[in-house]
C-alpha positions as a Markdown table, in Angstrom:
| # | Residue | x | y | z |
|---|---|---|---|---|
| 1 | Unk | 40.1 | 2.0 | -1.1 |
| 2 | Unk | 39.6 | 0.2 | -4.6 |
| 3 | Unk | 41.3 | 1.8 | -7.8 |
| 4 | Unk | 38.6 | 3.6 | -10.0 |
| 5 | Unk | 39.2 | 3.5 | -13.9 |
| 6 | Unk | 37.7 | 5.0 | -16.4 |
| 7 | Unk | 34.7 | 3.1 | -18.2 |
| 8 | Unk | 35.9 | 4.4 | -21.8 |
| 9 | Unk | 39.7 | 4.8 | -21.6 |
| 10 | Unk | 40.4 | 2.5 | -18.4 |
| 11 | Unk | 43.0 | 4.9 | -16.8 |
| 12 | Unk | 42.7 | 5.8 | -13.5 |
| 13 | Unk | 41.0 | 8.6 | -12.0 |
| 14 | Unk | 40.3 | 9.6 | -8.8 |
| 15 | Unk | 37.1 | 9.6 | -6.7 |
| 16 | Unk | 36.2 | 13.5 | -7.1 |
| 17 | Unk | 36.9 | 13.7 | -10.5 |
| 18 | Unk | 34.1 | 14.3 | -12.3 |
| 19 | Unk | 36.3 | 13.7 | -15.9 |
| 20 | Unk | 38.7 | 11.9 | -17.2 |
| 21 | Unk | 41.8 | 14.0 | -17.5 |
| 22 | Unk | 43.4 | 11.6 | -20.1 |
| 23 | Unk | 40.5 | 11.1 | -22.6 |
| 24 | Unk | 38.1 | 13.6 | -21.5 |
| 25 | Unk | 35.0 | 11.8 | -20.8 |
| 26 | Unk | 32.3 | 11.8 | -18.3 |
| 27 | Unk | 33.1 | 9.9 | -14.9 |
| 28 | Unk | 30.0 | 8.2 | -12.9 |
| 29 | Unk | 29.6 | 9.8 | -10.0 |
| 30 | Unk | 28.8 | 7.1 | -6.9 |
| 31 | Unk | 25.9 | 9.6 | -5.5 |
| 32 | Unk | 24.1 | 10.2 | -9.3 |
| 33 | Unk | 21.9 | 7.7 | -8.0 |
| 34 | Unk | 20.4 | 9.6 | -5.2 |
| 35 | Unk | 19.7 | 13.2 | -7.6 |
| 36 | Unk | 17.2 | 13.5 | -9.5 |
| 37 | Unk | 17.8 | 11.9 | -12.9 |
| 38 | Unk | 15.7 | 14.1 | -14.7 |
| 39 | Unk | 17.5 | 17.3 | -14.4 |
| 40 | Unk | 16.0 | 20.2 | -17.2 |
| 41 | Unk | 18.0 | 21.0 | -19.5 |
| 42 | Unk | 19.7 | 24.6 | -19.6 |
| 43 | Unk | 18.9 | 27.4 | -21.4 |
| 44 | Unk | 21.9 | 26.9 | -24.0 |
| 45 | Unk | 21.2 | 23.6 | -24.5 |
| 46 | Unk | 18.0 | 23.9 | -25.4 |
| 47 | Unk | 18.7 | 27.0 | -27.7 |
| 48 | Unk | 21.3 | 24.4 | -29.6 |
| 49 | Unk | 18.6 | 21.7 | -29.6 |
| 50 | Unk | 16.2 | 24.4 | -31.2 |
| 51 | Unk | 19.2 | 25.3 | -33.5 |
| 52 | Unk | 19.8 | 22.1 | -34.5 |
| 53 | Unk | 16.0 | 21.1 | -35.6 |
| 54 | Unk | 15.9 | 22.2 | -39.4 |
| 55 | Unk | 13.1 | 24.3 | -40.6 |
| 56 | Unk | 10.9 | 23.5 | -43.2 |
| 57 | Unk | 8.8 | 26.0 | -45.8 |
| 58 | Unk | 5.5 | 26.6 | -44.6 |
| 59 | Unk | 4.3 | 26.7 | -48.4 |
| 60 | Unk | 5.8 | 23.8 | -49.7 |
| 61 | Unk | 7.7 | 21.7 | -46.5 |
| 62 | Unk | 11.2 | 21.7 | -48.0 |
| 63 | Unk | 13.8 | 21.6 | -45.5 |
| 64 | Unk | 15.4 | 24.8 | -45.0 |
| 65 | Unk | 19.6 | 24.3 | -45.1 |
| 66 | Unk | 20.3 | 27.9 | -44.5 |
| 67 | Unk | 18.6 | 30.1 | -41.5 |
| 68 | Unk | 19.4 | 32.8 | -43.1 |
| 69 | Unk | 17.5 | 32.4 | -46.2 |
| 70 | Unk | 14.8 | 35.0 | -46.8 |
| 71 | Unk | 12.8 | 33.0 | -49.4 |
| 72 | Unk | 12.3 | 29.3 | -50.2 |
| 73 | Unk | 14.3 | 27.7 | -53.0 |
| 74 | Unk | 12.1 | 25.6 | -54.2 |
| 75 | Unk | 8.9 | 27.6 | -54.2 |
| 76 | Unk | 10.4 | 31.0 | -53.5 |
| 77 | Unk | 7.8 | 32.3 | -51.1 |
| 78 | Unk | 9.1 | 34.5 | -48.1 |
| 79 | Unk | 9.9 | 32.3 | -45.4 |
| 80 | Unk | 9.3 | 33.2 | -41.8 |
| 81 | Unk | 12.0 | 34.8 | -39.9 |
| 82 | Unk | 12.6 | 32.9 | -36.6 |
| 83 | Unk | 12.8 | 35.0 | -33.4 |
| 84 | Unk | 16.3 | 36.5 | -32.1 |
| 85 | Unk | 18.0 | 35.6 | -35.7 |
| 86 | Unk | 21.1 | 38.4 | -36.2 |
| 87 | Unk | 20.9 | 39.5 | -40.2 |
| 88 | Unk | 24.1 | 38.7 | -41.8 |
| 89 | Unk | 23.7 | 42.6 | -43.3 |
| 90 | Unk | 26.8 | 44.6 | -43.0 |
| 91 | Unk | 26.6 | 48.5 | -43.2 |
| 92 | Unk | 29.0 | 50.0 | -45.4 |
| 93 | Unk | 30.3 | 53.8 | -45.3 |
| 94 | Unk | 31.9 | 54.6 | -48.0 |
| 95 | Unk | 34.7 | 57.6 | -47.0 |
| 96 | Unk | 36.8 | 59.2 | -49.1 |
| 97 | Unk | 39.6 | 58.2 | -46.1 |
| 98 | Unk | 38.0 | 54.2 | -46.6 |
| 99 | Unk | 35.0 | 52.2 | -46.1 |
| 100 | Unk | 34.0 | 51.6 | -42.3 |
| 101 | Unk | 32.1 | 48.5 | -42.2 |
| 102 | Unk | 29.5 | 48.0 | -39.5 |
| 103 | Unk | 28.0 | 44.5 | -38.8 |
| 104 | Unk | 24.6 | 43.8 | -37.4 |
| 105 | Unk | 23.8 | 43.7 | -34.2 |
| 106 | Unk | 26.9 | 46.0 | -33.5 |
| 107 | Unk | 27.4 | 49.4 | -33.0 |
| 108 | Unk | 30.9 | 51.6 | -34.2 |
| 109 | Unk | 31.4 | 55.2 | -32.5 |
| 110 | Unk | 32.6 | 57.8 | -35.1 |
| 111 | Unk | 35.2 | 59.9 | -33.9 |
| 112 | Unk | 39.2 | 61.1 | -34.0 |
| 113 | Unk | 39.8 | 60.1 | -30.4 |
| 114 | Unk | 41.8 | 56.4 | -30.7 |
| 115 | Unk | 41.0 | 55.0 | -27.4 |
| 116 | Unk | 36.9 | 55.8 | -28.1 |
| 117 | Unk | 36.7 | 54.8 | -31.9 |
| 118 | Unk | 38.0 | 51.5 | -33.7 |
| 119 | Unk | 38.0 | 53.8 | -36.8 |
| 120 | Unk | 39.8 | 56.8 | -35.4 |
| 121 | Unk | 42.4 | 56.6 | -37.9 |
| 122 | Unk | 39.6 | 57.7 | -40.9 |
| 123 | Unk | 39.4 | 61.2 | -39.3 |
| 124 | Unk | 42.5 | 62.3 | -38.1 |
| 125 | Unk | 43.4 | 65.1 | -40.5 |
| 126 | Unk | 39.9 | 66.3 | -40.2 |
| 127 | Unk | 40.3 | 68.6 | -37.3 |
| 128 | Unk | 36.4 | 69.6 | -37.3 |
| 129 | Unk | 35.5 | 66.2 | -36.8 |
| 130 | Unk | 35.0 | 65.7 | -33.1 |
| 131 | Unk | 37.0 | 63.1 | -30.7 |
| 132 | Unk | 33.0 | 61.6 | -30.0 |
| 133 | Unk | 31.3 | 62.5 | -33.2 |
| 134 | Unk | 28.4 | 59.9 | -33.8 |
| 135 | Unk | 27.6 | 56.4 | -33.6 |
| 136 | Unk | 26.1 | 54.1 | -36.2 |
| 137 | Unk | 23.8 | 51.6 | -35.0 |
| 138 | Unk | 22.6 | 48.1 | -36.9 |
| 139 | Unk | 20.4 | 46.2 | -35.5 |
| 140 | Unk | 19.8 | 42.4 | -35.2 |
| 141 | Unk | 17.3 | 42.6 | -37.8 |
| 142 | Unk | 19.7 | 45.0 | -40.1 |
| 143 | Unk | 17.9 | 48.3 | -40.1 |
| 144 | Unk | 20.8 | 51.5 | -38.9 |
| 145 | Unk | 20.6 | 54.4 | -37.6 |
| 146 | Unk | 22.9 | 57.4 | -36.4 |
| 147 | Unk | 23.2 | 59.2 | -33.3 |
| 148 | Unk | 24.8 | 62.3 | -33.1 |
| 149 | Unk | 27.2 | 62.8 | -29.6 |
| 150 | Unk | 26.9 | 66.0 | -29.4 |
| 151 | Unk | 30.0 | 67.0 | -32.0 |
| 152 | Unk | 30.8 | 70.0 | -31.9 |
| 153 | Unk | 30.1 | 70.4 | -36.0 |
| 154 | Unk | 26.9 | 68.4 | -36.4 |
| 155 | Unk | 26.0 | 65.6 | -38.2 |
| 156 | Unk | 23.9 | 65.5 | -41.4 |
| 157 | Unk | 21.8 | 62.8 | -43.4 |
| 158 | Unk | 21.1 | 63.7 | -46.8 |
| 159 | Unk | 21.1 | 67.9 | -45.6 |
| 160 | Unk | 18.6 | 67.2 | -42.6 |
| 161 | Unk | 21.0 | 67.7 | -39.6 |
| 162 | Unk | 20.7 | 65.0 | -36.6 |
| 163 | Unk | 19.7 | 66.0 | -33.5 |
| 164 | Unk | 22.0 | 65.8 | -30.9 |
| 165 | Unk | 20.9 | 62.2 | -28.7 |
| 166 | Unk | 18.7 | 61.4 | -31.5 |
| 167 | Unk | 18.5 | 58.0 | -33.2 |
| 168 | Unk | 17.7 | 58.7 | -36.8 |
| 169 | Unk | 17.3 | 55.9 | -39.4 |
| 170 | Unk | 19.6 | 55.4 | -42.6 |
| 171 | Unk | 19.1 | 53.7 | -45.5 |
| 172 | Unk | 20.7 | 52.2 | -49.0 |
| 173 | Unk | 22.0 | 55.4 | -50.4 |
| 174 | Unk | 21.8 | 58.0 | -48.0 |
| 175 | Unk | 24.0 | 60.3 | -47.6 |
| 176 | Unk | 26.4 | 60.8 | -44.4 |
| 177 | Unk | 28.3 | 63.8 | -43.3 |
| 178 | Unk | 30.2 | 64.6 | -39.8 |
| 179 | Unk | 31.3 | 68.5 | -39.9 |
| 180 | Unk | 31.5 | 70.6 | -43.2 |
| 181 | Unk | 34.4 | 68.1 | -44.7 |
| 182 | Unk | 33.7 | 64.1 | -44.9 |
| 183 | Unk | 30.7 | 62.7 | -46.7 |
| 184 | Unk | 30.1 | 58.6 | -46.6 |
| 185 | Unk | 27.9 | 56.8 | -49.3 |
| 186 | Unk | 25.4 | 54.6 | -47.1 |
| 187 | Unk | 25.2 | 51.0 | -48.4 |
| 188 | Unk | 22.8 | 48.8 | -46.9 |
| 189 | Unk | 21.6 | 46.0 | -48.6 |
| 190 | Unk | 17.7 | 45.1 | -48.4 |
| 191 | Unk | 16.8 | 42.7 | -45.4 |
| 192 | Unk | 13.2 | 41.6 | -46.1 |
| 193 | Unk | 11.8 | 40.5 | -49.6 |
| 194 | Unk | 8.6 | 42.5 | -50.7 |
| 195 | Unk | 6.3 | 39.3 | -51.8 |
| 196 | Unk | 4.8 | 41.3 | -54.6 |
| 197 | Unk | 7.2 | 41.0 | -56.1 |
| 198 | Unk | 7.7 | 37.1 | -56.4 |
| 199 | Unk | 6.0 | 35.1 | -58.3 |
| 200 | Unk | 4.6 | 31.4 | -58.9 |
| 201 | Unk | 6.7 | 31.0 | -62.3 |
């Protein structure tokens, strides 16, 4: 049997080895010749190709460095979002225990119980809070909402209670309260620019 090497490092490899285990690249494979050569590419790698490709301002057709950029820098006209792009937004509750900070496309479950909630440390001397009290919700796109588990003291936004099961939306400055005792300040900064209010100048 002749000794295989490999064609960039020139070690030897073996005849099933599909890499080189010294340098890491890809071995030749004797039967590549008898598969199809033009095998589609993956899902993944055509989702980096399409990362990869920069977009350009549909106004003006400067390149676009930064996907998440909501308005062109040069002409500063919204830009088009593309499709399945998470919002760099963080939600922010502001408690008088701390600030719980809730990214998008993530969700946080409010609650004392410390195997259920990452944040169950913020409520532990507030015995009317329940183990499962509510879960905030941010979207992909950045826009939150609350859902109350069914506490046992109620959840309120702004005075309107939530509904047990009930996703209800929140916005920059609301108001968030779980029982009679802890209030959090909402902060959520605005996702999409409103074009009236940018200019040619």
């Amino acid at each position: 049997m002749p000794t295989l090497t490999c064609p960039v490092c020139g070690k030897a490899v073996q005849q099933d080895d599909l890499i080189c285990f010294t340098c890491g690249a890809n071995l030749p494979r004797p039967d590549a010749q008898d598969e199809d050569q033009a095998t589609p590419p993956t899902l993944m790698q055509e989702q980096v190709r399409r990362d990869r490709t920069a977009r350009a301002c549909p106004n003006c057709g400067v390149p676009v460095t930064d996907p998440a950029d909501l308005i062109c820098a040069h002409c500063r006209q919204p830009l088009p979002q593309t499709q399945g792009h998470i919002s760099p937004v963080v939600l922010r509750l502001t408690f008088p225990t701390g600030n719980v900070d809730v990214p998008a496309g993530t969700s946080l479950l409010l609650g004392r119980d410390p195997q259920e909630s990452l944040v169950a440390a913020a409520f532990a001397r507030f015995e009317n809070v329940s183990r499962r009290h509510a879960t905030i919700s941010v979207d992909d796109a950045g826009h939150a909402t609350v859902r109350d588990e069914h506490s046992t003291n109620g959840t309120w936004v702004n005075e309107d209670r939530v509904l047990p099961g009930v996703d209800v939306r929140l916005a920059d400055g609301d108001n968030l309260r779980l029982a009679a005792d802890i209030t959090a300040q909402v902060s959520l900064p605005t996702q999409q620019p409103d074009p009236a209010t940018f200019s040619r100048d």
